[in-house]
PAKOLDREN-530246 format. One record per residue: residue in one letter; x, y, z of N, C-alpha, C in turn; residue number from 1. Coordinates in nm, 4 decimals, padded with zeros to 6 digits. Layout:
% residues N
- zaza, n.xx, n.yy, n.zz, ca.xx, ca.yy, ca.zz, c.xx, c.yy, c.zz, baro
- a, X, Y, Z, X, Y, Z, X, Y, Z, NUM
...
//
This chain:
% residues 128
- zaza, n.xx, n.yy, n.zz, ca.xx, ca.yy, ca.zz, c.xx, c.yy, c.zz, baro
- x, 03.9003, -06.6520, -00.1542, 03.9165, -06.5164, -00.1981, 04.0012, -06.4422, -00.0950, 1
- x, 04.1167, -06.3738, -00.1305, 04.1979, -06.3234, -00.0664, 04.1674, -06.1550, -00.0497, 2
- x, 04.1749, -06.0979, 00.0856, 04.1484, -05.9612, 00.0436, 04.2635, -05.8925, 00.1343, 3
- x, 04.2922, -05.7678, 00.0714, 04.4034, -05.6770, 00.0776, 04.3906, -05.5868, 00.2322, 4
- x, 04.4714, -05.5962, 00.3246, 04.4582, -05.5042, 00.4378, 04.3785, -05.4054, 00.4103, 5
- x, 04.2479, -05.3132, 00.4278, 04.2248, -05.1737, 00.4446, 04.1412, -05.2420, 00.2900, 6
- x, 04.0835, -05.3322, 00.2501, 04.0079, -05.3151, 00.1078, 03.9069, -05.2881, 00.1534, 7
- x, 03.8503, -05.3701, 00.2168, 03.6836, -05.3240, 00.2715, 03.6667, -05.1789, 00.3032, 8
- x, 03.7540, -05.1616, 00.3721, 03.7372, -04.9745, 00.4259, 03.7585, -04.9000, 00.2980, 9
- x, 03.8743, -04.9244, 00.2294, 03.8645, -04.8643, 00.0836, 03.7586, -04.8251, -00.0137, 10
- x, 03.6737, -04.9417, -00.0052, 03.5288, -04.9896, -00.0812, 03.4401, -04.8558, 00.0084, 11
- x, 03.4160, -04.8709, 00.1384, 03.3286, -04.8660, 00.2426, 03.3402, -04.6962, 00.2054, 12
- x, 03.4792, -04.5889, 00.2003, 03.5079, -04.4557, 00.1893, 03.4614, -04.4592, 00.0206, 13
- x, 03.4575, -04.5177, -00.0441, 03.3893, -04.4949, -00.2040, 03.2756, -04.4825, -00.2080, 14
- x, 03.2083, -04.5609, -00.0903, 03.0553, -04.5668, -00.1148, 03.0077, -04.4246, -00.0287, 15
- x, 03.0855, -04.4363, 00.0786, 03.0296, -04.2801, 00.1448, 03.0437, -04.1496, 00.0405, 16
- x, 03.1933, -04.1832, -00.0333, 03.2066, -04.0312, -00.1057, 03.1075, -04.0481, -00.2226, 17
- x, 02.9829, -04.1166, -00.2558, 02.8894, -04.1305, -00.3578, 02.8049, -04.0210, -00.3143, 18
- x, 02.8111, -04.0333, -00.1960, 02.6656, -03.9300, -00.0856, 02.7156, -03.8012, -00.0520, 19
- x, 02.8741, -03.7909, -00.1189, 02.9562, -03.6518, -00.1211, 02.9849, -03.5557, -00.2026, 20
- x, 02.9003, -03.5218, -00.3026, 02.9501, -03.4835, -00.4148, 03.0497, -03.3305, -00.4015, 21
- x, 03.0498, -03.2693, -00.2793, 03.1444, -03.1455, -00.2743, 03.2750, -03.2077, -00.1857, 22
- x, 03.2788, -03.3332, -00.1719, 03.4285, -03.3706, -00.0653, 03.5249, -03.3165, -00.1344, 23
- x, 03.5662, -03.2887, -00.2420, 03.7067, -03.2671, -00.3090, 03.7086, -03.1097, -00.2731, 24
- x, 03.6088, -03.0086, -00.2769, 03.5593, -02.8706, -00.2263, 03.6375, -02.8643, -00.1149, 25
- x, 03.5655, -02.9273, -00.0471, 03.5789, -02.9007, 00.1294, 03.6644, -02.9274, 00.1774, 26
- x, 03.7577, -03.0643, 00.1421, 03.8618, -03.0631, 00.1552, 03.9982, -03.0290, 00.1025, 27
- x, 03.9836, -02.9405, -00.0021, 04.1094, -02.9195, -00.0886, 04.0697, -02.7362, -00.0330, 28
- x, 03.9695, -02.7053, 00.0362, 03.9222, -02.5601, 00.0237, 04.0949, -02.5098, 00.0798, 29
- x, 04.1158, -02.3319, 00.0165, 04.2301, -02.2917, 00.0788, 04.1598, -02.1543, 00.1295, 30
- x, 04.2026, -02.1713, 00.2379, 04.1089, -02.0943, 00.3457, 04.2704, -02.0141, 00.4608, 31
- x, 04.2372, -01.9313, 00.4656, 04.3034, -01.7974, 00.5535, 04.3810, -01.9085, 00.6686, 32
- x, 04.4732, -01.8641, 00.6975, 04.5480, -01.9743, 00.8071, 04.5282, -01.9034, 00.9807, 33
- x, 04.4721, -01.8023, 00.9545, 04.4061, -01.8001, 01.0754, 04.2243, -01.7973, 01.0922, 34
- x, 04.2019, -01.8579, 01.0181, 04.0574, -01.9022, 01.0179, 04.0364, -02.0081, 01.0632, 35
- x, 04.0729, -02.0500, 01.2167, 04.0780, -02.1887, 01.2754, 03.9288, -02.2262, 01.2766, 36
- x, 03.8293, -02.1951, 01.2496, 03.6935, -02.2260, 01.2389, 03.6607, -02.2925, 01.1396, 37
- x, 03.7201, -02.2184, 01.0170, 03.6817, -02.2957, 00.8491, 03.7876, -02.4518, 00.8606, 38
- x, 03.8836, -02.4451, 00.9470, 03.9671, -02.5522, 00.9915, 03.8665, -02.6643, 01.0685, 39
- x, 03.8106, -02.5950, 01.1409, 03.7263, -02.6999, 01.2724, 03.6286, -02.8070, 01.2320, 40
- x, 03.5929, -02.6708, 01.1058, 03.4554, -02.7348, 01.0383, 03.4489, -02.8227, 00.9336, 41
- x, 03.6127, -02.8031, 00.8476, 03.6467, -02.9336, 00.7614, 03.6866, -03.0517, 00.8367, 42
- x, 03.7568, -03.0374, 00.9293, 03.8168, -03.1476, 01.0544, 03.7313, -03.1977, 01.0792, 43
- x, 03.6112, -03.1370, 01.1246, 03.4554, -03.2561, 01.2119, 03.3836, -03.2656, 01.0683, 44
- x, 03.3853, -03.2636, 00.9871, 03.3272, -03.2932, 00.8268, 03.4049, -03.4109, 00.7839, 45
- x, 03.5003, -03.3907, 00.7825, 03.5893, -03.5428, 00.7729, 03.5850, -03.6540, 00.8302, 46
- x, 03.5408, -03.6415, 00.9341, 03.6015, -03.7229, 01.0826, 03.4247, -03.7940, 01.0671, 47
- x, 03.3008, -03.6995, 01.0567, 03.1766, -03.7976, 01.0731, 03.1661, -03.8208, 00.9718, 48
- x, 03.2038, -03.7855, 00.8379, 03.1445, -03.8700, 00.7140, 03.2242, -03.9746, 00.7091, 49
- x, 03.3684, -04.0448, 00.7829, 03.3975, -04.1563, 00.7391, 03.3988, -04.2036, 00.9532, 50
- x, 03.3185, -04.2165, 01.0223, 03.2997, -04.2505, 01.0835, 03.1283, -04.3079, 01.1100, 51
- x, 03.0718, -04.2943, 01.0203, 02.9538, -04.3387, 01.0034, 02.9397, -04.4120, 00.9059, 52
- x, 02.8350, -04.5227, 00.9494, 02.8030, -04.6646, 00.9278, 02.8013, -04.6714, 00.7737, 53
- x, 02.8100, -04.6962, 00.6879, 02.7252, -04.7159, 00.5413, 02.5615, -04.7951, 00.5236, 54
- x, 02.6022, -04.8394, 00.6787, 02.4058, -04.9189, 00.6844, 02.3181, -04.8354, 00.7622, 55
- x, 02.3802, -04.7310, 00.8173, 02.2834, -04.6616, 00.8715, 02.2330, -04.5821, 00.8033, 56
- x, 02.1231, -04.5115, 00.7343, 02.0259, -04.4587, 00.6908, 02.0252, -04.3278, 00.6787, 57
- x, 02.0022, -04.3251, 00.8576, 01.9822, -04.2008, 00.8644, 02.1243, -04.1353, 00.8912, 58
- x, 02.2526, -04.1885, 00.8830, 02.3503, -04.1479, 00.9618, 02.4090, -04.1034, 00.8092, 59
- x, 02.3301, -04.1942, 00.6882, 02.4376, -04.1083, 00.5542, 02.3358, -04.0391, 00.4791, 60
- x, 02.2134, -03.9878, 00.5648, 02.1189, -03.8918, 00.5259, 02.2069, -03.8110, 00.6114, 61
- x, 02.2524, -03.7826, 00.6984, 02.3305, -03.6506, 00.8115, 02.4657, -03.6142, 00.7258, 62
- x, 02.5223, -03.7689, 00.6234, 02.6355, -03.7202, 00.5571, 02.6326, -03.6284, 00.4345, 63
- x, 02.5045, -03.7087, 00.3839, 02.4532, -03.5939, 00.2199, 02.4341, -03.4696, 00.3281, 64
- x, 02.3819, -03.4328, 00.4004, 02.3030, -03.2863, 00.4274, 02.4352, -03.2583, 00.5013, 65
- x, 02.5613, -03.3013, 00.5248, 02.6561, -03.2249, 00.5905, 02.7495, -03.1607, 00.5089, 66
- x, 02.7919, -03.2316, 00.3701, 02.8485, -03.2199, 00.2670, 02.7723, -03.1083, 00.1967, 67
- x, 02.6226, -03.1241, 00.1967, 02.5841, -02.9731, 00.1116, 02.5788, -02.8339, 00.2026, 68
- x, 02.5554, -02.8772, 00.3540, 02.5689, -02.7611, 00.4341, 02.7155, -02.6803, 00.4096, 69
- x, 02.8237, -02.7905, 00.3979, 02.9279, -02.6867, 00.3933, 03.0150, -02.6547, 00.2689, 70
- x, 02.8905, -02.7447, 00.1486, 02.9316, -02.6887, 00.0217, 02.8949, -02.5505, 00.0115, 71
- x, 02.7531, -02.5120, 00.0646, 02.7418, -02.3305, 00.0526, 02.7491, -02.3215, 00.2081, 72
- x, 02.8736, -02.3149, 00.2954, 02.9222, -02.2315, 00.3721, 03.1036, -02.1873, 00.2512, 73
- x, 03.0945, -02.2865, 00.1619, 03.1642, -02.2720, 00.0955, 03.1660, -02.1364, -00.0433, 74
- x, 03.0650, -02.1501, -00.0495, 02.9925, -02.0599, -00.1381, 02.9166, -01.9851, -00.1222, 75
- x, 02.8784, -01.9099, -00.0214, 02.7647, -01.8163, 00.0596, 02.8185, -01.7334, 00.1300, 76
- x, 02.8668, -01.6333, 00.1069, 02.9162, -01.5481, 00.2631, 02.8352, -01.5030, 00.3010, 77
- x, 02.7164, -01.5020, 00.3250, 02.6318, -01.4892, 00.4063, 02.6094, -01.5610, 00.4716, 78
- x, 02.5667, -01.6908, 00.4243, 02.5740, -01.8077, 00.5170, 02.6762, -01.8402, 00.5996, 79
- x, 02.8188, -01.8192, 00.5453, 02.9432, -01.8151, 00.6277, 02.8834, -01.7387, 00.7263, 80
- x, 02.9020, -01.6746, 00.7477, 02.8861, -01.5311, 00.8933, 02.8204, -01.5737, 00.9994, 81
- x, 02.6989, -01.6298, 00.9462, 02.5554, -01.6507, 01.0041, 02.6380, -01.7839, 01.1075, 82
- x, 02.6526, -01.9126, 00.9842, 02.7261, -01.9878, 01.0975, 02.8681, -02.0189, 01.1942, 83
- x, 02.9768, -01.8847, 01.1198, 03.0561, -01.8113, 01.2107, 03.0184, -01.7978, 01.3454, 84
- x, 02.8429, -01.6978, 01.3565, 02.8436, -01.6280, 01.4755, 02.7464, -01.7492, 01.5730, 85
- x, 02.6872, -01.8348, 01.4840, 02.5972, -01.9267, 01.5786, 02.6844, -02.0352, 01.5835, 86
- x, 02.7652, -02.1115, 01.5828, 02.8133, -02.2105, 01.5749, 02.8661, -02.1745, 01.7420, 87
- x, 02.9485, -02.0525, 01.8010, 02.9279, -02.0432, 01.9232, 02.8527, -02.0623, 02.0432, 88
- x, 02.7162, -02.0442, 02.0095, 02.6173, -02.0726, 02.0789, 02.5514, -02.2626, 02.0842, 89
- x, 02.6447, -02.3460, 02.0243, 02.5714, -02.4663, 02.0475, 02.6458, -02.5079, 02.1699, 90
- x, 02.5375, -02.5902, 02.2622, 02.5895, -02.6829, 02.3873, 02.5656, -02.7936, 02.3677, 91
- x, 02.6977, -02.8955, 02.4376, 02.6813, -02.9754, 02.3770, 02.7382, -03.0771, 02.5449, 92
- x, 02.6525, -03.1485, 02.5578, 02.6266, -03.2210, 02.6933, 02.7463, -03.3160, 02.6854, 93
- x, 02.8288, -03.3291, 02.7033, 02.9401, -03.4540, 02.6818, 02.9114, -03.6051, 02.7406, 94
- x, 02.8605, -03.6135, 02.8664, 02.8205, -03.7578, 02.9253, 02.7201, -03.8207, 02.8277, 95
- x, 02.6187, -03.7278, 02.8387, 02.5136, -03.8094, 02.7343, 02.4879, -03.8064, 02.6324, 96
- x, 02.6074, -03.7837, 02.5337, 02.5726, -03.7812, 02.3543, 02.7195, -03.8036, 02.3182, 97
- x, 02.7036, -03.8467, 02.1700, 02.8182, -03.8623, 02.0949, 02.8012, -03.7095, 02.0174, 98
- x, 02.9382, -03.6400, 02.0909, 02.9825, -03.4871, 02.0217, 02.9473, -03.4603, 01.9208, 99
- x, 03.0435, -03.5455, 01.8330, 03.0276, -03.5344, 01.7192, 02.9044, -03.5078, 01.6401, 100
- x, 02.8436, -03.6079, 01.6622, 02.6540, -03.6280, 01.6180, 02.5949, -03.5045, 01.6544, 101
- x, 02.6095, -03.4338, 01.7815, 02.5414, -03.3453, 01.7727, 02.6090, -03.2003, 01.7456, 102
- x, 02.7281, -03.2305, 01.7062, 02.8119, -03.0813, 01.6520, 02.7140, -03.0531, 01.5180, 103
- x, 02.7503, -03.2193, 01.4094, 02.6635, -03.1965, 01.2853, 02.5350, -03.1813, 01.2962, 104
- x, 02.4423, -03.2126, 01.3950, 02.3167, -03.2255, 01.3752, 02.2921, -03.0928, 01.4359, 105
- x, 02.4129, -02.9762, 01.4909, 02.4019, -02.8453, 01.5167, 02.4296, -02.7475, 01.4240, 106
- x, 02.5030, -02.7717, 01.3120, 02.5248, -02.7330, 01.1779, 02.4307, -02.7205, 01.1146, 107
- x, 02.3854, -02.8170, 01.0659, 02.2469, -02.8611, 01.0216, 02.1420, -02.7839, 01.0142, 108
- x, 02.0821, -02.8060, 01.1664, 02.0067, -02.7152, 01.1999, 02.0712, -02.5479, 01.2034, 109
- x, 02.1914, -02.5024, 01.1810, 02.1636, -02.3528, 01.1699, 02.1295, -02.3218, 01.0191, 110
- x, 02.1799, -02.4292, 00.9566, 02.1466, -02.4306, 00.8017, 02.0234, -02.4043, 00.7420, 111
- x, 01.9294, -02.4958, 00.8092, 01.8089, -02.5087, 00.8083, 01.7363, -02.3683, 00.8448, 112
- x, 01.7623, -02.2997, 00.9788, 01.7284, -02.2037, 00.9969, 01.7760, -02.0780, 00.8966, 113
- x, 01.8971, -02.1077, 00.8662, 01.9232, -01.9571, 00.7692, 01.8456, -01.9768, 00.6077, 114
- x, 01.8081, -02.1154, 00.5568, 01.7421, -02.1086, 00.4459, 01.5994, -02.0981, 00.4703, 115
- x, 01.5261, -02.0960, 00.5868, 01.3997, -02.0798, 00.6138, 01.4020, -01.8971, 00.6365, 116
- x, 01.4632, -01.8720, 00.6715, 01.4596, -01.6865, 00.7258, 01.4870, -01.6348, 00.5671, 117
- x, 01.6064, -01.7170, 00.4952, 01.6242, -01.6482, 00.3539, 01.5363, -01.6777, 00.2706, 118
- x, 01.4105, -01.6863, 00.3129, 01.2881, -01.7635, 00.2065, 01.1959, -01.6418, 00.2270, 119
- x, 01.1909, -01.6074, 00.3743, 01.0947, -01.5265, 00.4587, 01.0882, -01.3994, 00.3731, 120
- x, 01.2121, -01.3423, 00.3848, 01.2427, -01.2059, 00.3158, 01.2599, -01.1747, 00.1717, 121
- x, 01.1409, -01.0807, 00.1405, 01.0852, -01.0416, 00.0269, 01.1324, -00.9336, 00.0258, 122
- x, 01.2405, -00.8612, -00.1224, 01.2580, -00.7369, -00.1118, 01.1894, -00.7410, -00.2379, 123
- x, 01.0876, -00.5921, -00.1971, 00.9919, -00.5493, -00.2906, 01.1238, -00.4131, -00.3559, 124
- x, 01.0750, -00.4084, -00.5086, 01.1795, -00.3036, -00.5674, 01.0752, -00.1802, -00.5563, 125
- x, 01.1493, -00.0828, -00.5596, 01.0968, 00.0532, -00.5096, 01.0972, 00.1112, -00.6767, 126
- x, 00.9546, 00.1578, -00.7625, 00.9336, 00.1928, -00.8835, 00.9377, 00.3311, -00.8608, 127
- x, 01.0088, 00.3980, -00.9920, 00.9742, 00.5360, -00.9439, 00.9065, 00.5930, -01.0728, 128
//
């Protein structure tokens, strides 16, 4: 059986974009050309969903939950803002971690936090 330069990887980016259902979103998004952030954040969205394993587990559980995190940063301006202004505040140790891993697994978690606070808040309507 003969196989074609780049088939396996071909196969390998089909099976990741199964666990992607907003990739065509995120990457076709047309976004302000000085919004180097909405830039940063499709760039490291790209770069770990086809840099992670297809056998790792938990690494294309980080790809589904990265793909929906920035399907509604795509669709949320609220959520936009929120991780506008925190995405500044992550540190990120360079000797002892792979960046990347913990840029997304810093995304993530602000995600997590802004749908737990947007759960919290109850606006009661004022009857008159």
């Amino acid at each position: 059986m003969y196989h074609r330069v780049g088939e396996s990887s071909l196969n390998t980016n089909k099976m990741i974009l199964k666990y992607c259902p907003n990739f065509n979103r995120i990457i076709n998004l047309d976004y302000y050309e000085d919004d180097i952030l909405t830039g940063k954040l499709i760039n490291i969205y790209e770069k770990f969903i086809f840099s992670t394993d297809i056998d790792d587990e938990n690494g294309m559980n980080l790809v589904h939950k990265i793909d929906h995190v920035l399907g509604k940063y795509i669709d949320d301006y609220t959520f936009r803002k929120e991780l506008q202004a925190e995405i500044f505040r992550v540190k990120v140790d360079k000797p002892k971690s792979n960046i990347l891993l913990t840029i997304v697994e810093n995304i993530i978690r602000i995600f997590d936090k802004y749908q737990e606070d947007s759960t919290r808040k109850i606006y009661i309507s004022r009857w008159i």
